[in-house]
N, C-alpha and C positions, 0 to 999 in steps of 0.2 A: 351553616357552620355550628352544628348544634354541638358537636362534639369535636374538639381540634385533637390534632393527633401529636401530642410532644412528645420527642427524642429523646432518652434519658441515657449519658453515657456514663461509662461505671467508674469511672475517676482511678483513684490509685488499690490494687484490690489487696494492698494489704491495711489500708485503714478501715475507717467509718464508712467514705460512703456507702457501699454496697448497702450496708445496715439501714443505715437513715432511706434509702430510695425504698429498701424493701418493707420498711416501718408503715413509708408511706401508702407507696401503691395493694400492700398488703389490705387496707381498707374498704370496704367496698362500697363509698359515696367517688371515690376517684375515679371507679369505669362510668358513671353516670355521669361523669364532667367532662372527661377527656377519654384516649385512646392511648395508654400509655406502651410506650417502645422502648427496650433496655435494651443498649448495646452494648454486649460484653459476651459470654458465654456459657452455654447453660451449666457446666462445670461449676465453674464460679460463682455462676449465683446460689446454685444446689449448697455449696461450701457455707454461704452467706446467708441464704433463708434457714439452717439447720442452726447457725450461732442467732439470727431472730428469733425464729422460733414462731414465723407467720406463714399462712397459708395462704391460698388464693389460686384462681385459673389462672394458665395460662398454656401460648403455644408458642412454638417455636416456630421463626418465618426465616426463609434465606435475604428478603428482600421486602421494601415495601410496596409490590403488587398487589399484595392479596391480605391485608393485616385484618386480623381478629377485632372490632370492635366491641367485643362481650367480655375479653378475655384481654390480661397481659400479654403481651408480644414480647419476644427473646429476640433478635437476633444474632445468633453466633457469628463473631467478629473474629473467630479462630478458632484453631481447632489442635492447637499444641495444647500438652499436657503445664497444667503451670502449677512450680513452684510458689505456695502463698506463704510468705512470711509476715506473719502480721506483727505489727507495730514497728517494720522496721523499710529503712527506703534503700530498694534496691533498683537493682537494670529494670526486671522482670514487671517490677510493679509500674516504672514509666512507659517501658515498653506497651505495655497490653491497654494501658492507660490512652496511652497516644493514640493506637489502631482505633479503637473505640471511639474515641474523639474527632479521629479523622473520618470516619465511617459516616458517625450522623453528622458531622458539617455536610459533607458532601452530599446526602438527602437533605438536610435545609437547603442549603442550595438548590438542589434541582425541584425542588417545591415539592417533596415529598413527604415533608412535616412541618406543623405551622410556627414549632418552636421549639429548642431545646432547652432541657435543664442540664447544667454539669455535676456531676460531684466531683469532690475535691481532687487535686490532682500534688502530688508532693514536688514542690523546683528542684528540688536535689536528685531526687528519682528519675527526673523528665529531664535531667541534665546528663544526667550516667547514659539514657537513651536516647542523646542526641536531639531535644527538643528542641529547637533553633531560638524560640521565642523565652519572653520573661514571662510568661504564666498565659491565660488563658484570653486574655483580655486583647492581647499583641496579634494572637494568632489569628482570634475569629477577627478582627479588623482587615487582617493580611488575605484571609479566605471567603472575606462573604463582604468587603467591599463596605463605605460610606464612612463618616467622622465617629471614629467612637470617644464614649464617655463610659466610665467606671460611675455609674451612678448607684449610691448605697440608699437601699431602701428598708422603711417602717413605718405603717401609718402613716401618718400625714407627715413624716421627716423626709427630706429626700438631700442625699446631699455627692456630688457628684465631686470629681478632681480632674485639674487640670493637666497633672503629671499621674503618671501610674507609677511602675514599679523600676526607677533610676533611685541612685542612691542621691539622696541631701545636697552633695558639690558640685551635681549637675541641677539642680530644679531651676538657678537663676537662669542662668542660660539658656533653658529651655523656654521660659516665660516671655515669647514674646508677642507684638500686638495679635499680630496673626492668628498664633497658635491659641491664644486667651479668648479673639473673637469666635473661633471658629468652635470653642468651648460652649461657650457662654451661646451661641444661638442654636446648638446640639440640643442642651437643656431645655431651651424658650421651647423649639422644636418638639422634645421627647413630653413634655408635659402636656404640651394640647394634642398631639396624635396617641400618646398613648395613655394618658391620662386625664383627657376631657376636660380639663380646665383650660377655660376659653381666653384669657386672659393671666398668664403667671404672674405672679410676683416672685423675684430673685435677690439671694442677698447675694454677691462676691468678698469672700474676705482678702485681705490683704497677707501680702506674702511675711513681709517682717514684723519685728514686737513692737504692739500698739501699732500695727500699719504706719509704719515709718517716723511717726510725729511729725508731717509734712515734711517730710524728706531728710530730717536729722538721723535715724537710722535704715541708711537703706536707699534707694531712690525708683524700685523697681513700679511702685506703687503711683509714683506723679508720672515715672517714665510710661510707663506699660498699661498697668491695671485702669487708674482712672481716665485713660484717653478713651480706654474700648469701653467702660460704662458711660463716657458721655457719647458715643457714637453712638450704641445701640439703645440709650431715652433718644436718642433723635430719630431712631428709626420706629418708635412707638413701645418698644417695648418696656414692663416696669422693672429695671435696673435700681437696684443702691450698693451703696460700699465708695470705695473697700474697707469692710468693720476688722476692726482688732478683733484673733477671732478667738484670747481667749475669753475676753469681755464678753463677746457675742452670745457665745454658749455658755458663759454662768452668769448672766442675767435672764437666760430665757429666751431671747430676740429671736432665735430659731423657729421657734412656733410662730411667730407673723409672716413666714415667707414660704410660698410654696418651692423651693428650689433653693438650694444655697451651694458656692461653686469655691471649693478648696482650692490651695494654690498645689498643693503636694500631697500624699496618699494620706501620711501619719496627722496631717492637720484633719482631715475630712474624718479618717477613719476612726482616732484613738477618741471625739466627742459622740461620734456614732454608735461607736460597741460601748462605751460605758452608756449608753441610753437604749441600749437595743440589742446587745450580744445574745444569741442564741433563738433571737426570733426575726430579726433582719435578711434581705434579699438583697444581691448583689446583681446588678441589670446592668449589662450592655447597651447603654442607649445611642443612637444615631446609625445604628449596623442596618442593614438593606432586611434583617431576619431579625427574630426575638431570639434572644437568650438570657438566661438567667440562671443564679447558682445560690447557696445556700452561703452564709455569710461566716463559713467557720473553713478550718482547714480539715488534710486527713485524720486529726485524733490519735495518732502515734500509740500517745499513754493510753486510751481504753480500748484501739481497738481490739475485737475480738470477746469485748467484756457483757455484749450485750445491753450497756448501758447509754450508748448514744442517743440522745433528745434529736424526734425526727422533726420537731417544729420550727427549726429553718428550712429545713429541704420542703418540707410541704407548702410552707409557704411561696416560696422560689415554686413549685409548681403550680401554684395557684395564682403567682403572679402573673407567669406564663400564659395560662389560659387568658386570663383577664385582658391581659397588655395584646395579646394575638385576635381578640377579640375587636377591642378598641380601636388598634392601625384597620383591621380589614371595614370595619366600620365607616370611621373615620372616611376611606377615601372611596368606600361603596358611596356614601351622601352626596360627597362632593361629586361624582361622574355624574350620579340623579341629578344636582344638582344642574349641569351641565345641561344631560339630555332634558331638564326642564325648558331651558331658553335656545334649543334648536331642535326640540322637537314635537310630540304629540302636545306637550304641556304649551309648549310656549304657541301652538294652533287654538290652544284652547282659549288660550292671553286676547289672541289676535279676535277669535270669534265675539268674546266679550265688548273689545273695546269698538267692535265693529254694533254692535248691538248699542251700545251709551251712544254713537255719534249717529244711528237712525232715531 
């Protein structure tokens, strides 16, 4: 797996992405890491490499049979004439957005890439064209299977949510033990397969201000939150909380934990991007596939201006590679593992201790 092959769909094609993906793969240390595959069409990106202003090989593939490892990959995902109005959300833009989206799900799925990057996709746009889901996060759970987590990523930050994208009068509701454990061992989970730490440490913050004051405001926190952190210290894991979480994040305390678990998007999100805006990766962790997206939306106000910073999207593809690396890893050792204690290895166990008792 010297070179993994990642999906790259082209998001909404009247903002930023296309710019930022071509910013990136435009470099040439990225065909020496990866195999990169744009799904959109070469129309569109002709429109979007002329406003970069980058060059690079590439070809055009119907399918991934036969994909270029030397060269960028296109695959036309349509073949209608499109209307591009940039900075503005239209049918057109969620339309083409969706097809694209749906194309490379459906090769991660059939394992025909080891991970996707998305660019940005606009809700309003993917609403005019009928996208069934609230953004990105809904979908790939619905189509590629296992417990997703919206886990936000940067350096050593990692901070994931419990709730995605409902609005504020639904989040209590939603918070229940179930749904919190099922959270919370996602995380424990995404950090040792995909990120080799053998052992996590986790904070959970609490849902209400100053987590409840022992249950003076609020009660979700003695009901819900702290049952499932003392369940899962009893299952061995290192759990604490639930911290008040604006205390948490203005004294620091983030930095002692490898994983920290919001109750709702704006709690996790809004200490995130003030610590990380514009170089942060947005990972689907617990999905049966990798995916991962650049941590900004479409750029409405510049697109088209040439000015968009491609240093989240690059990173989102680097994270890709890394994390697609790690799982395959991860569970190649463990099978070795295996075939050491039923097979050649574990003959060789047996000759030895047969050797100490002559």
């Amino acid at each position: 797996m010297d070179k993994v092959k990642i999906g790259i769909s082209a998001g909404d094609i009247n903002g930023i992405g296309l710019e930022v993906v071509l910013k990136t793969i435009g470099h040439e240390q990225i065909l020496k890491r990866c195999t990169p595959v744009v799904y959109a069409s070469t129309k569109v990106v002709s429109y979007h490499k002329n406003i970069a202003g980058v060059e690079f090989p590439f070809q055009v593939i119907k399918d991934m049979t036969r994909p270029s490892f030397d060269k960028v990959n296109i695959i036309n995902c349509w073949q209608d004439n499109v209307n591009i109005t940039l900075g503005k959300a239209t049918e057109d833009g969620g339309k083409f957005a969706y097809i694209a989206l749906e194309k490379a799900v459906i090769d991660l799925r059939d394992g025909q890439l080891d991970a996707i990057v998305t660019a940005p996709i606009n809700k309003e746009a993917m609403k005019m064209a009928a996208f069934p889901y609230a953004g990105h996060t809904e979908y790939l759970a619905k189509q590629l299977g296992g417990n997703d987590l919206m886990f936000m990523l940067h350096d050593d930050l990692r901070i994931g949510v419990a709730t995605n994208h409902i609005p504020i009068s639904a989040v209590s509701a939603m918070l229940t033990k179930e749904m919190v454990e099922t959270k919370l061992h996602t995380m424990e989970q995404s950090l040792r397969v995909d990120f080799g730490i053998e052992r996590p440490t986790i904070a959970v913050l609490g849902l209400n201000p100053h987590a409840s004051d022992n249950g003076v405001i609020g009660d979700e926190e003695e009901k819900v939150i702290r049952p499932v952190i003392i369940e899962a210290k009893k299952k061995g894991m290192l759990v604490v909380g639930p911290f008040p979480a604006d205390g948490f994040f203005g004294s620091g305390q983030y930095k002692k934990f490898d994983g920290i678990l919001a109750m709702y998007h704006d709690q996790g999100l809004i200490p995130f991007k003030l610590l990380s805006f514009g170089q942060g990766v947005n990972f689907t962790a617990g999905l049966k596939a990798v995916r991962t997206s650049p941590d900004h939306g479409t750029a409405f106000d510049i697109a088209g201006s040439n000015s968009a910073d491609p240093s989240s999207f690059r990173k989102a593809l680097f994270t890709a590679i890394d994390i697609a690396r790690n799982r395959k890893d991860y569970y190649e050792s463990r099978e070795n593992a295996l075939v050491s204690k039923t097979g050649k290895l574990q003959d060789q166990e047996d000759e030895i201790l047969e050797e100490d008792k002559e």
